[in-house]
N, C-alpha and C positions, 0 to 999 in steps of 0.2 A: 504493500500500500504506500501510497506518496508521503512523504516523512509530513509534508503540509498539511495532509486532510485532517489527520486527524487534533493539531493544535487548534486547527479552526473551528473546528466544533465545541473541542473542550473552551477555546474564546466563549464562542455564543453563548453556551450552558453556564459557563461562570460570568458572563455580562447577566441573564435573566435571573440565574439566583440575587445576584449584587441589588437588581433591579428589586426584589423583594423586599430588601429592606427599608429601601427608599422613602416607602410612604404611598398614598394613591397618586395613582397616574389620571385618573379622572375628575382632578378639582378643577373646576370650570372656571375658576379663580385666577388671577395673575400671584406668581408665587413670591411678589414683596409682600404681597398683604396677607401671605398664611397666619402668622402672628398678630395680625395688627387689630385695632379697634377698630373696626365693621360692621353694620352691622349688613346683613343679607334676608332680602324678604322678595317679595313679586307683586306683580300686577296682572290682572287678566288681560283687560280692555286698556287702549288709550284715553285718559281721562281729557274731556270735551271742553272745559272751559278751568282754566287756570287763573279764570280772571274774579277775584271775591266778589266782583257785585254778580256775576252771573252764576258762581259755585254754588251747589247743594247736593250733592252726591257725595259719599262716605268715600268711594274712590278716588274722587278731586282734595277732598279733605285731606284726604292716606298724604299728599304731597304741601298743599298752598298752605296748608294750618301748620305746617312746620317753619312757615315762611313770612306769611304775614303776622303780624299783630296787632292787633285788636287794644283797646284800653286795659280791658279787664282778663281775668281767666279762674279756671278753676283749680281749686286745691287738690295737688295732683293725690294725696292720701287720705283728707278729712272728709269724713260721712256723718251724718248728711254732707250733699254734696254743700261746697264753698266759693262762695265768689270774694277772689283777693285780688290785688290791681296787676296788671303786667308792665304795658309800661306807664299806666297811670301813676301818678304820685301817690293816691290814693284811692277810696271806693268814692264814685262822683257823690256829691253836696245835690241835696235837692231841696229845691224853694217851691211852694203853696202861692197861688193867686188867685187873687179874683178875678172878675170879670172887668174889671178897670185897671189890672194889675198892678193889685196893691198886696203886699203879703198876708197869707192868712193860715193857722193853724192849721195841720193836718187834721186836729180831730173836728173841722167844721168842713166836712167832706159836701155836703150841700153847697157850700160857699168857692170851692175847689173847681176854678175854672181851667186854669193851667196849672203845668208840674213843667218845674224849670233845670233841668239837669247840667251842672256844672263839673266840668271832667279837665282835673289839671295833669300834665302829662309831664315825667323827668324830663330835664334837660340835658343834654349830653347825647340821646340816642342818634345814632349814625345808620343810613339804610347802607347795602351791600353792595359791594363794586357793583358799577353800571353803567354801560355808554351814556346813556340819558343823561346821566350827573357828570358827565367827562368836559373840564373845561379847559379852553388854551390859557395857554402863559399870560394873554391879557384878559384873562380872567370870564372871555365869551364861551357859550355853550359848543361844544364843539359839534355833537351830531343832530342839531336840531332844526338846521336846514340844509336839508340833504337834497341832490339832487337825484337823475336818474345816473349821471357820471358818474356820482361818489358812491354808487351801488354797484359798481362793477365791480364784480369778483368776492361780493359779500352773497354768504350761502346759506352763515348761519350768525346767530349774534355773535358768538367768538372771532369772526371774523374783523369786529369793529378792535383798532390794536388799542384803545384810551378807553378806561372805565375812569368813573369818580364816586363823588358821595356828595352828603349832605347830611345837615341835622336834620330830624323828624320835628314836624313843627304841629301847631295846632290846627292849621289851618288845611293840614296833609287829611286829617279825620274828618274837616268839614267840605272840602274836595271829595272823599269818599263817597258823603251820604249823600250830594249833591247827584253823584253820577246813579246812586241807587234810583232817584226820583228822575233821571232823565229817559224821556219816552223813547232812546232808540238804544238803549243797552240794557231793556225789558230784564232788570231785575227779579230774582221769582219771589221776593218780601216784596215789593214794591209798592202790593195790595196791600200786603196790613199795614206799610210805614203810614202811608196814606192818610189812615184813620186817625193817624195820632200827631204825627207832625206837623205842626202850624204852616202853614201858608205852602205844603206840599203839590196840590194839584195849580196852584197859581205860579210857581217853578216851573212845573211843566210844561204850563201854558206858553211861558217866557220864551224856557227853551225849544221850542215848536217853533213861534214865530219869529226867534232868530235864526234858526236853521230850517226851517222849513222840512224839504224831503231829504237832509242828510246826508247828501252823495257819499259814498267813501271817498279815502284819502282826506275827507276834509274833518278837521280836530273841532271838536266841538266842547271850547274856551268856557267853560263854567266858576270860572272863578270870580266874572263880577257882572255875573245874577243873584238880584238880590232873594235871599228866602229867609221869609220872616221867622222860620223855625230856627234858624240856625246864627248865633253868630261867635267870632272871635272875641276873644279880650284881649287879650296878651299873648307873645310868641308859645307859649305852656298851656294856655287856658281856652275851651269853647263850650258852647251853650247851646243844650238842645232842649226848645220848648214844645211842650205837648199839648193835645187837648183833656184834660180834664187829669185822670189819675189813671196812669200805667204801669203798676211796678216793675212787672216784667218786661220793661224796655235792658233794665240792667242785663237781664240774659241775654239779649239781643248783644250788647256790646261784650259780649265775650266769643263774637261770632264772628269769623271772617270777613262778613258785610260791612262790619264797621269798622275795619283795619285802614290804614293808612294809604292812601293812595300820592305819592307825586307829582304834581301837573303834570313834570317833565316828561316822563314816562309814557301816559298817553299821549303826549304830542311826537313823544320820538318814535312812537310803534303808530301812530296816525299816517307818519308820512307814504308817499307815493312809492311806491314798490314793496315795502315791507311788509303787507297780505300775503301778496304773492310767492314772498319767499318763505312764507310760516316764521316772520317775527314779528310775533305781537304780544298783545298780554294773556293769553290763552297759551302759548306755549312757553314764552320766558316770563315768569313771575319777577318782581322786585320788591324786597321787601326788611326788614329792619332784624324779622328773628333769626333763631340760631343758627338757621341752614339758609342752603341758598341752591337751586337747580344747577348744573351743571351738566348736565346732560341728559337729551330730551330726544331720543332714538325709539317711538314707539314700538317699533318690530322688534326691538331686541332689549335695550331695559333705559330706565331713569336712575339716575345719581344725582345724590344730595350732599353737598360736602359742608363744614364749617363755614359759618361767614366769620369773615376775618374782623367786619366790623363789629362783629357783635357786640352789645352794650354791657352784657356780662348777667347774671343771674344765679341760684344756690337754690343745689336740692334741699327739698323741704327739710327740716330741723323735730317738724312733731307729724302723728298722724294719730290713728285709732293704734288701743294701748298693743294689739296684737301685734302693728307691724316691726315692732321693737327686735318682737321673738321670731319672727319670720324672715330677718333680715331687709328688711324694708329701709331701715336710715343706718345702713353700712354706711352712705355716702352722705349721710347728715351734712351738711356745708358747705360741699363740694363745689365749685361751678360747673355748671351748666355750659353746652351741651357736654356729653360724660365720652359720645363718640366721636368723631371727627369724619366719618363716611357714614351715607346709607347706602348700597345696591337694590337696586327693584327690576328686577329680569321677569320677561314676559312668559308669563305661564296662563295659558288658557286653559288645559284641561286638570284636574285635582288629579290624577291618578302620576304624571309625572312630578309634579308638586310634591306629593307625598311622601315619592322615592326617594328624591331629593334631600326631603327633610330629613327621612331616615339616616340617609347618609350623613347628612351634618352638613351639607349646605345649604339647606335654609335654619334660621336659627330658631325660628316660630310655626305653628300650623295651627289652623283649625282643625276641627272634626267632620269632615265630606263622610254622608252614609255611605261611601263605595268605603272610607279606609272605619266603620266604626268599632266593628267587633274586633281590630288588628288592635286597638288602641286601648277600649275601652270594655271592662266588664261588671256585672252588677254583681254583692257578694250575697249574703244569705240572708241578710234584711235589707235587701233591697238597695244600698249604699253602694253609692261608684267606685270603683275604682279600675285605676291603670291594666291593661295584662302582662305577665309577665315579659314577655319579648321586651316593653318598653321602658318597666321596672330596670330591665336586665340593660340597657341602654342610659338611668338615669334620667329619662325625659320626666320633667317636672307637669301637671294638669292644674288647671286654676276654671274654673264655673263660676256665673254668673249669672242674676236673672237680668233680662233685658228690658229698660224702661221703653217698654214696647208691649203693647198688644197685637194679639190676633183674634179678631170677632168672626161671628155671622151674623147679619143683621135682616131686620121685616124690614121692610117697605112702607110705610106708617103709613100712605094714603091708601096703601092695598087697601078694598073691600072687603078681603079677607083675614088677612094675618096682618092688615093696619087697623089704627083706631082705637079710643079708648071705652070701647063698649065690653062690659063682663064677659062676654063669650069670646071676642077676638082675647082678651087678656088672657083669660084661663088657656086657650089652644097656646097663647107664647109661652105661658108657664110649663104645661105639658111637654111641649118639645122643648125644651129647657131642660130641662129632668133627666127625657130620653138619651138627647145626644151626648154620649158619653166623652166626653173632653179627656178621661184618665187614660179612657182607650188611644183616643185620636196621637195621644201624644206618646204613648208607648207603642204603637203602627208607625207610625209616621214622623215622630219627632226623635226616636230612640230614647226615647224618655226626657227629652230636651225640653222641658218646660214644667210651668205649672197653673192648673185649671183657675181662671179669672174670678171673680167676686165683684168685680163692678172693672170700671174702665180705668183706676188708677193703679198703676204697677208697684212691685214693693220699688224702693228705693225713693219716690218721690211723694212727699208731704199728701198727706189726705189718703196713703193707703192705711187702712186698718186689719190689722194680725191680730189672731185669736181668734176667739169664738166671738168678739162683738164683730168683726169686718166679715163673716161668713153672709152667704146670700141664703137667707130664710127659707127662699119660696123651692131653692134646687136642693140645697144641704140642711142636713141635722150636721149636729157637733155630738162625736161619738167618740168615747174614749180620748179626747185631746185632741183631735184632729176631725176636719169637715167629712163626713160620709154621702156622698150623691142619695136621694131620695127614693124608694123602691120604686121600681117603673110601674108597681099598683098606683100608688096616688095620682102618677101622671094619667092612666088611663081613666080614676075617675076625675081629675080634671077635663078631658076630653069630654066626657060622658057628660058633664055638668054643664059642656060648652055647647054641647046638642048634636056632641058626633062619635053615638058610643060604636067601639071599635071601629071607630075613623068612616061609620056612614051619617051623613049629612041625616039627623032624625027630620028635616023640614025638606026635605028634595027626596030622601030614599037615595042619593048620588054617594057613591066612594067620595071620599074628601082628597083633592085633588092638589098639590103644590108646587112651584115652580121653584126651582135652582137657577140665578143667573149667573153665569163665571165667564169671564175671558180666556177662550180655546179649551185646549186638551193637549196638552203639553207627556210628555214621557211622567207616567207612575199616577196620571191622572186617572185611568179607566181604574183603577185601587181605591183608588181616594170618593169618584163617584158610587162605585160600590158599596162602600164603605159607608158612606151619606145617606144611601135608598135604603140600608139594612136599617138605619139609627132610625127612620121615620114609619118603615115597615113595622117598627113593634107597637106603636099606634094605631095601626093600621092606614098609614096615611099613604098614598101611593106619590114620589116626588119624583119629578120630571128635571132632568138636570139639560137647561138651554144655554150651551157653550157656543160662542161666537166668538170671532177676531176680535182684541184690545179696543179698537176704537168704538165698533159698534154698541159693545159692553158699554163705554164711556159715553155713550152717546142715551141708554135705555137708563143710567144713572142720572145724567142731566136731567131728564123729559122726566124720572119717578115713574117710569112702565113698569121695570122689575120689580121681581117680589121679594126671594128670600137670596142673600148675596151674602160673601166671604170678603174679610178688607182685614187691613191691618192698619197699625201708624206707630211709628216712634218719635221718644219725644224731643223736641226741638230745645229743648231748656225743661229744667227740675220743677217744674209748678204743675198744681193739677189744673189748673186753667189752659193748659194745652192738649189735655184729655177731654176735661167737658165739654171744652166749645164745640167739640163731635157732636152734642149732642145737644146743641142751644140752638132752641129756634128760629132764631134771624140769620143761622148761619146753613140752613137745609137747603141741600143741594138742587133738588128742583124748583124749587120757588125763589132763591138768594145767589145760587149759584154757588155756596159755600162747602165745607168738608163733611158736614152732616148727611151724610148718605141716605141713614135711615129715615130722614126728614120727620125728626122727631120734634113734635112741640108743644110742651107741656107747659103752662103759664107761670105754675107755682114755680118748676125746677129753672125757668127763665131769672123769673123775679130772684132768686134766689143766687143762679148764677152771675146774674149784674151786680150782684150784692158783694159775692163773695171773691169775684175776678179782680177788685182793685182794693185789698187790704192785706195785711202783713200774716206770717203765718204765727197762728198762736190757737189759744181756746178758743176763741170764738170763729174764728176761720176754722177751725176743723167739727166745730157742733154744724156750723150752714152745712161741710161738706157731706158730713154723716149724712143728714135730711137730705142732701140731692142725694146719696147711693140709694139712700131709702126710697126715695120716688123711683130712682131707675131701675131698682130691684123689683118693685111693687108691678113698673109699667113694663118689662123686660122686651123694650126693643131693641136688645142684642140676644144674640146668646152670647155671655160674656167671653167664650173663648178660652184663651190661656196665652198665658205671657211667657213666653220661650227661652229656654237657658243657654248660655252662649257659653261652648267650651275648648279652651285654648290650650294646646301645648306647645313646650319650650324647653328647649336644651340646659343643661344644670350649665353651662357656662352665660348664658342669657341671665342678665341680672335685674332687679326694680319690678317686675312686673305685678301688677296690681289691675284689676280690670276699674276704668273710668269710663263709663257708660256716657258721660258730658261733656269730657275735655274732648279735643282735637289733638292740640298738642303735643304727643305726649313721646314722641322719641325723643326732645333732650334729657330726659329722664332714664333713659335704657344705657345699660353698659352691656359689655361683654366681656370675658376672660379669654384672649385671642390665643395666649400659648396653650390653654387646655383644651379647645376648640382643634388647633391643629393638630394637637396628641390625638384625640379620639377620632379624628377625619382618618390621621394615618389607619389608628387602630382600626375603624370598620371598613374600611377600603382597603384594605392591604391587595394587592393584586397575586391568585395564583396563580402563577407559572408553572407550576409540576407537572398537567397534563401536555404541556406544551414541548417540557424538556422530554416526557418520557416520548411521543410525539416523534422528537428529534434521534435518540436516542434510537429508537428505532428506524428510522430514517439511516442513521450510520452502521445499523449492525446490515440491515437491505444493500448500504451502497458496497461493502469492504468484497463483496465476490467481485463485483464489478470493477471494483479498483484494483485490486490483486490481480484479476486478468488483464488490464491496462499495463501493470507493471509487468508482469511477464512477456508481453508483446514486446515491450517497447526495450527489455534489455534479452530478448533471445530468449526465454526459458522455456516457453510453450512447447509440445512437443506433438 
């Protein structure tokens, strides 16, 4: 055999064991940052609008709320939730007026014309490199009149070679709400600011008849229109007047909507060619918080790096007594942001997602029903927990309930299962009973939730725990805990409403119902199954009429449909963003409003105007009790159940605390990068053994054939 072949082999075989110890050869990472603080997450979809007045999607948030800021924000550990200042000085000053505006006590809420909101903001804050803010040596804006010349060879914003800055001023928050209320950048609050903000629709008017139809390329100059809701004081200080009493405007300002906007900025993303090249404020944010976009490549991923400007900031110091013991103020004092990267790589389907995570590059997951039984299992009283595969991995689980609901609701003007006559009520109480919610969510939600009692979720003010928050008319409280009602009672409710065993006693007719839903989507023909079974023990026969999204939206508007499935999360911690589902000036086919079921009861009215603009205490929670009571009593929901949200994360992923209201909340996350890349190594290790034996075999096939090469070639053959 050639003295060569066989060192070369033995090469190969000792290159692939060598290769073994290396570590994985499949991190999709660049291998500076195996170590480093990172953090790695995804995205499905390209997020639509980047711009805060137009953002409201969880996935737009996942990025701009790490970017803009807002006055205010929430206490990323204290529950109840907290509102503390971000970069306000303080929680804004509110002043009482009359109708002549003169000051007058809060407790003479009759006399409460306006509510004066005073928001002083630190000094010092500096937004994040930005051509916008880039000025020459004689001190003029450099990219703010551009031509179409000066855009040659620009493809993306890093193309412009001069960023700047600037301080954050007062007048940057009242630019913001300006642009909320103007009519061609159709805000989706736009409608409630509306209601409340002083001289809002006479703004718009303004701005209408100075711009007329808005051509693009042309910057629409809002900085001196006057609006009587809004003015400056001083470079720190602005004032937002309201009509009458809003508490919960404060939530509002801890919202991306009312974060800082630059004049610059929209005038330097206004100009002439930058649509076209995808620079605008939908894809390059600019903004003052921790982070700052840097890379905006939908097909393949987003990065968020440190903004260098940042004004500086320290993790929290106290929270609830438990987070003490949980490791929660490791980094008590620390500044803020704790990472200096985020990666967000496009992941569309959860099944590669998942893999990934396993592996250890992603550092977070939810729980997708394809990966639940791999993750999660229930022990002998019914308690969650991890499976061993994931135990055996160290991945840490954290649950939460979501202040969110999911109902099904009547139709209140139905002639059937609308109205507040004894027989329509008793049939809602009946299928109230029926529909087993314990079920729904052990089919369908993997136990991910828990059965509603009215429309307010735990976590926010006006839910009630225990046996007094139970709903009377569906639950006993049995043994310490709510027990669903025997489906006898239901049926004699039926029987008392004049439809024993679901026949109409005044037609002789089966009692007939309709389901409205938008489509039939994959695991839907389960779900409607599921639905005809729950109505079948009444005897009720229900008709499930699935159509395209719009049409749906279209038989909601008009109030045709009858019995319909919805959901809502909430928008800020008040029960005032629950009820108003359910207040009648707000019903959908008559007002145009979120009240689906077009519910409108005069007392739970009166009651909700009552209780929508005072503070939380005793007497805000006796009104609240008495509206559950009415909507328990009148049950145009079925309450539903409010859905548990469950997250897993790698034992090197640090802080994690579920904040169902911040946005915020990655400058709060750390990671431990060298133990990250320890166990990448450890679960990726690559084996090559099949490969060497493989080879191995390959050399013991090739050595006849080379032995007879070598005997050709020196004579020996015979």
């Amino acid at each position: 055999m050639n003295d060569r072949v066989i060192p070369w082999f033995v090469a190969i075989i000792a290159c692939l064991l060598g290769a073994c110890s290396e570590g994985a050869w499949n991190n999709p990472y660049p291998n500076g940052e195996k170590a480093s603080n990172v953090i790695y997450s995804s995205f499905s979809e390209r997020p639509k609008h980047l711009d805060p007045v137009r953002s409201y999607s969880s996935n737009e948030y996942q990025f701009i709320a790490q970017i803009y800021e807002p006055p205010l924000q929430y206490h990323y550990l204290a529950r109840p939730y907290k509102l503390i200042p971000l970069t306000a000085s303080q929680l804004p000053q509110v002043r009482y007026l009359d109708a002549a505006g003169r000051p007058v006590s809060r407790e003479r809420h009759e006399a409460i014309a306006f509510s004066e909101y005073i928001v002083s903001i630190q000094p010092g804050i500096r937004y994040q490199p930005h051509p916008a803010l880039a000025r020459d040596t004689q001190g003029n804006a450099r990219y703010l009149h551009l031509n179409a010349e000066d855009l040659k060879g620009v493809h993306v914003l890093g193309d412009f070679t001069m960023t700047g800055t600037r301080e954050l001023t007062a007048a940057d928050y009242v630019y913001q709400i300006k642009r909320i209320a103007s009519p061609y950048l159709h805000s989706p609050i736009a409608g409630v600011m509306r209601e409340y903000i002083v001289g809002f629709d006479a703004f718009r008017e303004q701005v209408g008849a100075r711009y007329g139809n808005s051509p693009k390329g042309v910057w629409q100059d809002l900085r001196d229109i006057d609006f009587a809701g809004l003015s400056v004081d001083d470079r720190y200080t602005y004032r937002i007047r309201i009509h009458g009493e809003y508490p919960q405007l404060v939530y509002w300002l801890a919202m991306p909507f009312f974060a800082p906007m630059p004049w610059e900025a929209e005038k330097f993303y206004s100009q002439p060619g930058m649509e076209e090249r995808n620079i605008t404020l939908n894809w390059y944010p600019v903004g003052t918080g921790p982070f700052m976009l840097t890379e905006n490549n939908p097909n393949l991923r987003m990065v968020m790096e440190k903004n260098p400007n940042f004004h500086g900031e320290q993790y929290p110091v106290y929270g609830e007594p438990q987070d003490l013991e949980n490791g929660l103020l490791d980094d008590a004092g620390k500044a803020l942001p704790l990472v200096h990267k985020a990666v967000y790589s496009l992941e569309k389907e959860n099944i590669p997602y998942w893999n990934k995570f396993l592996q250890g590059y992603y550092d977070a997951s939810g729980v997708s029903s394809d990966s639940f039984d791999q993750a999660i299992q229930f022990g002998s009283q019914g308690d969650i927990q991890l499976t061993e595969r994931m135990q055996a991995k160290d991945i840490q689980l954290e649950t939460s309930v979501r202040t969110s609901i999911l109902y099904m609701g009547f139709n209140m003007q139905d002639p059937v299962v609308g109205g507040f006559s004894e027989r329509a009520r008793l049939l809602r109480r009946a299928i109230s009973i029926a529909v087993d919610y314990e079920e729904y969510i052990s089919i369908f939600a993997n136990g991910r939730g828990i059965p509603a009692q009215g429309p307010v979720p735990p976590g926010i003010f006006g839910n009630i725990e225990g046996e007094a928050g139970i709903n009377p008319y569906v639950y006993d409280w049995v043994d310490g805990e709510p027990k669903r009602k025997d489906l006898g009672e239901a049926r004699q409710l039926m029987a008392e409403a004049g439809y024993v065993n679901g026949i109409d006693q005044a037609s002789g007719k089966p009692l007939v119902l309709y389901f409205d839903t938008p489509g039939a989507g994959p695991g839907a023909k389960a779900h409607f199954s599921w639905m005809r079974k729950q109505y079948q023990k009444l005897g009720i026969q229900l008709v499930i009429r699935a159509t395209d999204y719009n049409r749906f939206q279209e038989k909601m508007r008009k109030g045709t449909g009858q019995i319909f499935q919805w959901g809502w999360n909430a928008d800020y911690p008040d029960p005032e963003n629950f009820f108003f589902l359910l207040y009648g000036p707000n019903a959908k086919a008559r007002h145009g409003g979120e009240n689906a079921a077009n519910y409108q009861n005069l007392e739970f009215d009166r009651l909700f105007e009552q209780m929508k603009n005072i503070e939380n205490g005793p007497v805000r929670l006796e009104i609240i009790r008495e509206m559950t009571r009415i909507l328990q009593r009148d049950a145009p929901w079925l309450w539903g159940h409010h859905p548990k949200a469950f997250s897993l994360f790698h034992s090197w992923y640090k802080n994690v605390k579920p904040n169902l209201m911040a946005n915020n909340l990655l400058k709060y996350k750390r990671v431990d990068g060298e133990l990250r890349d320890r166990k990448r190594a450890q679960w990726n290790r690559p084996n090559y053994w099949p490969l060497v034996i493989l080879l191995l075999v390959l050399l013991v096939s090739f050595i006849p054939a080379a032995v007879g090469f070598y005997r050709r070639e020196h004579g020996t053959l015979k």
